[in-house]
TORNU-608448 format. One line per field, with one value per residue (C-alpha): x, y, z. Coordinates in Angstrom, 3 decimals, always signed. Example, Ala and Ser with C-alpha at 12.3 -4.5 7.8 and 13.67 -1.06 7.14 Angstrom:
px = [+12.300  +13.670]
py = [-4.500  -1.060]
pz = [+7.800  +7.140]
This chain:
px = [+0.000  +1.398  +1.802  +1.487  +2.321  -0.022  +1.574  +1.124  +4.376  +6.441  +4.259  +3.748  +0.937  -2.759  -2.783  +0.601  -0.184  -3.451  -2.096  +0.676  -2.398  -4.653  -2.118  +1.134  +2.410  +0.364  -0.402  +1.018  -0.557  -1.557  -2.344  -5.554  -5.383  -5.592  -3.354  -5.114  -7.561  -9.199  -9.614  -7.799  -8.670  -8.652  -9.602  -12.428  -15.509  -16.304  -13.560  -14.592  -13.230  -9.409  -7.067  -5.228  -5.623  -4.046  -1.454  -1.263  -0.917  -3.702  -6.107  -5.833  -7.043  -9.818  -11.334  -10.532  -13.158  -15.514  -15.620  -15.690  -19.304  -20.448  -19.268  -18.314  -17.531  -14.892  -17.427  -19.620  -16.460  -15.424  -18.679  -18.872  -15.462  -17.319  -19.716  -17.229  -15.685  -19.178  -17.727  -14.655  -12.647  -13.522  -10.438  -10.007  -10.665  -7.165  -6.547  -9.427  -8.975  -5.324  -5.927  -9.060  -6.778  -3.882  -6.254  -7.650  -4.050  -2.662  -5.495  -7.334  -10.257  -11.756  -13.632  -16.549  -18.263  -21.330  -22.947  -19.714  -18.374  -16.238  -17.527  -14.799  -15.616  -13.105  -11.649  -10.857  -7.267  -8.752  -10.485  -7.403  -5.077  -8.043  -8.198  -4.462  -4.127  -8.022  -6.544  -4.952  -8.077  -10.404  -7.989  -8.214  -12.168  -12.333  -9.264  -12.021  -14.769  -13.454  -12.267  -15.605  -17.233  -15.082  -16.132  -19.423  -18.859  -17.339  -20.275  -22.840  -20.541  -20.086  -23.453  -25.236  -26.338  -23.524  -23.712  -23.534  -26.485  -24.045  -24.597  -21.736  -21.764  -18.734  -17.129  -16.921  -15.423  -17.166  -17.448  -15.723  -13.569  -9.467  -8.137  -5.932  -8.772  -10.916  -7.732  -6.762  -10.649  -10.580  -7.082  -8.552  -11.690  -9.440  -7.050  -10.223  -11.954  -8.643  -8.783  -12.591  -11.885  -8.673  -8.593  -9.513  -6.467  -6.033  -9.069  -8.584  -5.427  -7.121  -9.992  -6.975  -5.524  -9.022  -9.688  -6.777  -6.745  -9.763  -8.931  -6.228  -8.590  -11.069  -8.779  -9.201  -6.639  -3.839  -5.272  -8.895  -8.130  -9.511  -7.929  -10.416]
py = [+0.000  +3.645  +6.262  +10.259  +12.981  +16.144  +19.265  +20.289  +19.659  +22.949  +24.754  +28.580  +29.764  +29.498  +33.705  +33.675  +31.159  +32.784  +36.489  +34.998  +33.113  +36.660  +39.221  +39.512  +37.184  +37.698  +34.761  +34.342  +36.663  +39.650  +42.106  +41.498  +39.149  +35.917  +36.502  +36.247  +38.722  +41.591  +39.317  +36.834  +32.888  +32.059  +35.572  +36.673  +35.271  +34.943  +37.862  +35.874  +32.196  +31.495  +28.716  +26.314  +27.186  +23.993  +21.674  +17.911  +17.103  +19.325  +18.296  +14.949  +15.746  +17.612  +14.924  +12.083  +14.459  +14.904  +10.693  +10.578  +12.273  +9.803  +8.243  +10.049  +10.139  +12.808  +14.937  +14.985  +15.773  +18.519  +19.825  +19.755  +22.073  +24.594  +24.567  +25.234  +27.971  +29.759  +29.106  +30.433  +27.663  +23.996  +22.162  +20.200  +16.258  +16.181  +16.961  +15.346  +12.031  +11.396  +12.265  +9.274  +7.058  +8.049  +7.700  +3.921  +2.909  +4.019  +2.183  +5.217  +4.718  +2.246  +1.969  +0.110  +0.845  +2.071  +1.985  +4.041  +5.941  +5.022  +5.952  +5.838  +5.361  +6.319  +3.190  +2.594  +3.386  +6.429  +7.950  +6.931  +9.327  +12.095  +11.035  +11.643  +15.006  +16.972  +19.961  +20.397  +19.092  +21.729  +24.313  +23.817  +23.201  +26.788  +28.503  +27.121  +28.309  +31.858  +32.186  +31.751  +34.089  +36.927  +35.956  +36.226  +39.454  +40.946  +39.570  +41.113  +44.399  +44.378  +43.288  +42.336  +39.259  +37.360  +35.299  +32.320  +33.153  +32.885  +36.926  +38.140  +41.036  +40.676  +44.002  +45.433  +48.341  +51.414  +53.446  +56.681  +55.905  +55.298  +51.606  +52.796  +53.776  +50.755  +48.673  +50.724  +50.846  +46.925  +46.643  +49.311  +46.613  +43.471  +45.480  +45.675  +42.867  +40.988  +43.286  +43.777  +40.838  +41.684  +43.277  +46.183  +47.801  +46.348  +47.498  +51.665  +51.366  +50.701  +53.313  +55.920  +55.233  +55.234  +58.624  +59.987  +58.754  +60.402  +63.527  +63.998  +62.629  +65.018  +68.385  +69.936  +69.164  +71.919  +72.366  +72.273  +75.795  +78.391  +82.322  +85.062]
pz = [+0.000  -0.973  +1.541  +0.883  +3.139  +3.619  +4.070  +7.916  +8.964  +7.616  +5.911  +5.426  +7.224  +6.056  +5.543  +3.889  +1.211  +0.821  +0.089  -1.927  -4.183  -3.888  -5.377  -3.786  -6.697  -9.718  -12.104  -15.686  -18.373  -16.476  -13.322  -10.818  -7.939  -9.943  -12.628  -16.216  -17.108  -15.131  -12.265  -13.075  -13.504  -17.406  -18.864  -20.561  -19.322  -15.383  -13.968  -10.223  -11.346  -10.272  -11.478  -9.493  -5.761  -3.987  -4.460  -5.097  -1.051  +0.325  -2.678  -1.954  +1.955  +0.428  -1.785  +0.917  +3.012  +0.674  +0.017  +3.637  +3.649  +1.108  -2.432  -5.252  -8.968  -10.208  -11.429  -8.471  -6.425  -9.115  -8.531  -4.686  -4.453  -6.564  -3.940  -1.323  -3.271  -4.239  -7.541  -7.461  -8.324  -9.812  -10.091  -13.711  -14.519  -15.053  -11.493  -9.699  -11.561  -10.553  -7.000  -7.215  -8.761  -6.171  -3.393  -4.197  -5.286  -1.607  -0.142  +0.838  -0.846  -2.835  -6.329  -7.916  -11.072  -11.301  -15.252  -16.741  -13.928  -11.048  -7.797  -4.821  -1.287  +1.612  +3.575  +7.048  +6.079  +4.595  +7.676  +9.653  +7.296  +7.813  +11.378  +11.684  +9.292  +11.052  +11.207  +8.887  +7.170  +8.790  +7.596  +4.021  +3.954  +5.811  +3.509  +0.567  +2.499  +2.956  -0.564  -2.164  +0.912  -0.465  -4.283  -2.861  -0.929  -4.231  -7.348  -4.632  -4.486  -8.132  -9.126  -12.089  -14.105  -16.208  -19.294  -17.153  -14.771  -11.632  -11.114  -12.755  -15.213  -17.652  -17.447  -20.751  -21.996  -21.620  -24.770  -25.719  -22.772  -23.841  -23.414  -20.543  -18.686  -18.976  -18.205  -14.628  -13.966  -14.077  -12.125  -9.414  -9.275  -8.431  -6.177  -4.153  -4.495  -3.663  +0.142  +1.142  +3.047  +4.738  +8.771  +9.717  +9.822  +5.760  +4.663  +6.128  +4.111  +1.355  +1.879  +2.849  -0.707  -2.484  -1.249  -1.629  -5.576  -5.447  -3.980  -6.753  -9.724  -9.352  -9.247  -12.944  -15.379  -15.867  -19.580  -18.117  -16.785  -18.281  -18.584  -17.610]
């Protein structure tokens, strides 16, 4: 029987990993939180969907605690970190399915076949591992938990009705308006989506900046005067 190890021995913090994933390190391909796009995830489309959020180790504790509830197929486990994430993130069948087949070939969890899908159940070994690794368990569910109440916090803020029917409103370009407008408008929307859910202390920072951008944005152009 194979063995893996989770990652709770060593690891950064919860909030450090998180930041670093929300906008301290961009992804590839552009500004905004998420990397790609004005918010990030893939571009285009859904600006509130991100890419990968967890690595190999900690997604295998996730879907060994979702099999633990009851039995699932990849898709239905796909589907039930969506949930978690309000959205926000749905990890790809060429993820998910490796960590299955990882799980039932390290004795973890076990698979029948059910018509033409696979549906894996956790084993005793299984809820031993989870048994062993609760914490750091817990921790993940809630760092997925959080992330998709601040996606929430910021489709409610933003508003509107997408192409998707998940409430969001893909942010086009307003007209007569130059691209380098449209494209800061968008970055200035992800810098603070990325921090309305950050402390107190975070989010005056933010407001203190906002204002003071504002301040200085709405003083009349030197050319905009006019000689009496």
């Amino acid at each position: 029987m194979g063995h893996f190890h989770s990652h709770e021995h060593g690891c950064r913090s919860r909030g450090e990993r998180f930041f670093q994933f929300m906008g301290r390190r961009g992804g590839p391909g552009g500004f905004g939180p998420f990397g790609r796009g004005p918010m990030g995830g893939r571009g285009g489309g859904d600006p509130f969907r991100v890419g990968r959020m967890v690595g190999d180790g900690d997604l295998r504790l996730i879907v060994l605690s979702l099999i633990e509830t009851q039995p699932r197929h990849g898709y239905d486990v796909i589907k039930a970190i969506e949930e978690l994430t309000s959205g926000a993130y749905a990890p790809s069948p060429g993820v998910v399915y490796p960590t299955l087949t990882f799980l039932d070939e390290a004795g973890l969890a076990d698979a029948t076949t059910e018509g033409n899908k696979k549906v894996y159940a956790i084993t005793e070994a299984g809820r031993s591992h989870l048994a062993a690794n609760r914490a750091e368990v817990d921790a993940l569910l809630d760092h997925l938990k959080r992330i998709g109440a601040r996606i929430a916090q910021a489709r409610a803020w933003f508003g509107g009705e997408g192409q998707d029917g998940r409430g969001e409103r893909p942010d086009r370009d307003i007209p007569g308006v130059v691209p380098e407008l449209n494209a800061a408008r968008r970055a200035l929307k992800a810098a603070i989506a990325a921090r309305m859910g950050g402390s107190e202390a975070e989010q005056r920072r933010v407001a203190d900046i906002l204002a003071r951008a504002a301040e200085e944005i709405g003083r009349p152009a030197p050319d905009a005067a006019v000689d009496l």
